[in-house]
C-alpha distance (Angstrom), angle and dihedral (degrees) to the residues before:
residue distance angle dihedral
X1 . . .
X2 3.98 . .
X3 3.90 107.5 .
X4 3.78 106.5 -126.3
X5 3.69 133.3 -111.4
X6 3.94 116.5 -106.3
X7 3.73 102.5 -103.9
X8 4.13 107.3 -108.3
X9 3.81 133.0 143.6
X10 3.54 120.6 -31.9
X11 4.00 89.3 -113.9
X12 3.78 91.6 49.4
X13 4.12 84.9 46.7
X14 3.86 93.8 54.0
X15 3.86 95.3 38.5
X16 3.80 89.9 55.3
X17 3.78 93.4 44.1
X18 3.59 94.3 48.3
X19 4.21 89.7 46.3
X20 3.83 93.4 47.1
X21 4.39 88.8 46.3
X22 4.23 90.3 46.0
X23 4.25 96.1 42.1
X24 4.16 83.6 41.3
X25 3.88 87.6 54.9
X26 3.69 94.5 44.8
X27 3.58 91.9 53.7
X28 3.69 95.2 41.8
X29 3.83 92.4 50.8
X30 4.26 103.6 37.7
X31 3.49 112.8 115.9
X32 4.14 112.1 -90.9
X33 4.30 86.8 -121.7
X34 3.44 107.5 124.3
X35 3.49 104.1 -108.7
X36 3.43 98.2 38.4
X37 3.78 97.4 57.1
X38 3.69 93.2 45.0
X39 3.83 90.2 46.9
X40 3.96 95.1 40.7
X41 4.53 89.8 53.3
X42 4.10 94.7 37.1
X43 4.05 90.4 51.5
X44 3.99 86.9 47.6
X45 3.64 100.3 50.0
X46 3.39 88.9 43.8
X47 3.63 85.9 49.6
X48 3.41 101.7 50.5
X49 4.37 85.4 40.9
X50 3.74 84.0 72.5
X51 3.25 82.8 64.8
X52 4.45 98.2 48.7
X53 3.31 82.1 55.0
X54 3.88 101.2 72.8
X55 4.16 91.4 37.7
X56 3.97 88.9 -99.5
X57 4.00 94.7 128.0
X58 3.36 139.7 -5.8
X59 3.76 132.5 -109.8
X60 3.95 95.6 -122.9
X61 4.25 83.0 53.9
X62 4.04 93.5 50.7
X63 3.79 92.1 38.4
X64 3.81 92.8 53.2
X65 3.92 92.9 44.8
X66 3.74 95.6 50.9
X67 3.50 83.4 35.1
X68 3.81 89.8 63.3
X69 3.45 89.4 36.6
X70 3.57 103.9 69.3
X71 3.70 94.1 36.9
X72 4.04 87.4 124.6
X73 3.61 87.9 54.6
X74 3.51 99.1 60.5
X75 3.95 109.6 104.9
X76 3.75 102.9 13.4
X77 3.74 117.2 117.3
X78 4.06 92.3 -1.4
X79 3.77 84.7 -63.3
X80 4.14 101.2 142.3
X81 3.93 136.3 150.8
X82 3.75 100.1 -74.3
X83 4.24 85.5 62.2
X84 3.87 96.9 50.3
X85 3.60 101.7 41.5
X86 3.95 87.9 51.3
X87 3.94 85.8 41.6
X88 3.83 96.4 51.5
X89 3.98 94.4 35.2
X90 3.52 85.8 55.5
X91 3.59 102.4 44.1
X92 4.09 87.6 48.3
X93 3.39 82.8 63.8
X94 3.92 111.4 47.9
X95 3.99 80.6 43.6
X96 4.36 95.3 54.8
X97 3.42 88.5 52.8
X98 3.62 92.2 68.2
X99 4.29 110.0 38.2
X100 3.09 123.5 -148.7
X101 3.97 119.0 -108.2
X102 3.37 124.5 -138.7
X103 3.95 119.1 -158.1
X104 3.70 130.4 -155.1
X105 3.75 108.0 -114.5
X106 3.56 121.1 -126.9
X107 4.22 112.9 -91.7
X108 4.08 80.3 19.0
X109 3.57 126.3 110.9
């Protein structure tokens, strides 16, 4: 089961949707090296942290879609569970302390 989203504006709802589907891609699509994986799923939970930090998602929601994510990551190079739950927690993290704003745009009210 997907946790859900905290219900919010409809711009906030499609910003966070969008952010969660482009960091989930990243991490689905960096290359398996090493550094690269560990680099590519940090930088998106601290990404998508940005967004915890305003209320827009919840850390069980981005854990379980980088989670899913990085599924065909899991066992190559030694890389295994214990490594991307500490990666992910501690990229949510670095990324809340720093919320994500969210500017009118121009014409837009």
């Amino acid at each position: 089961m997907i946790p859900e989203l905290p219900a919010t504006s409809r711009r906030v709802t499609a910003h966070v949707q969008a952010a969660v589907a482009a960091e989930c891609r990243n991490v689905a699509t960096a290359t398996a090296t090493e550094g690269h994986r560990h680099i590519a799923v940090y930088a998106a939970a601290a990404a998508l942290g940005e967004l915890l930090g305003n209320g827009w998602i919840s850390a069980a929601a981005i854990t379980h879609h980088l989670t899913d994510a990085a599924r065909r990551h899991l066992g190559v190079a030694g890389f295994d569970s214990h490594e991307l739950a500490t990666t992910i927690r501690d990229g949510i993290a670095a990324g809340r302390e720093h919320p994500r704003v969210l500017t009118d745009r121009p014409g837009h009210r």
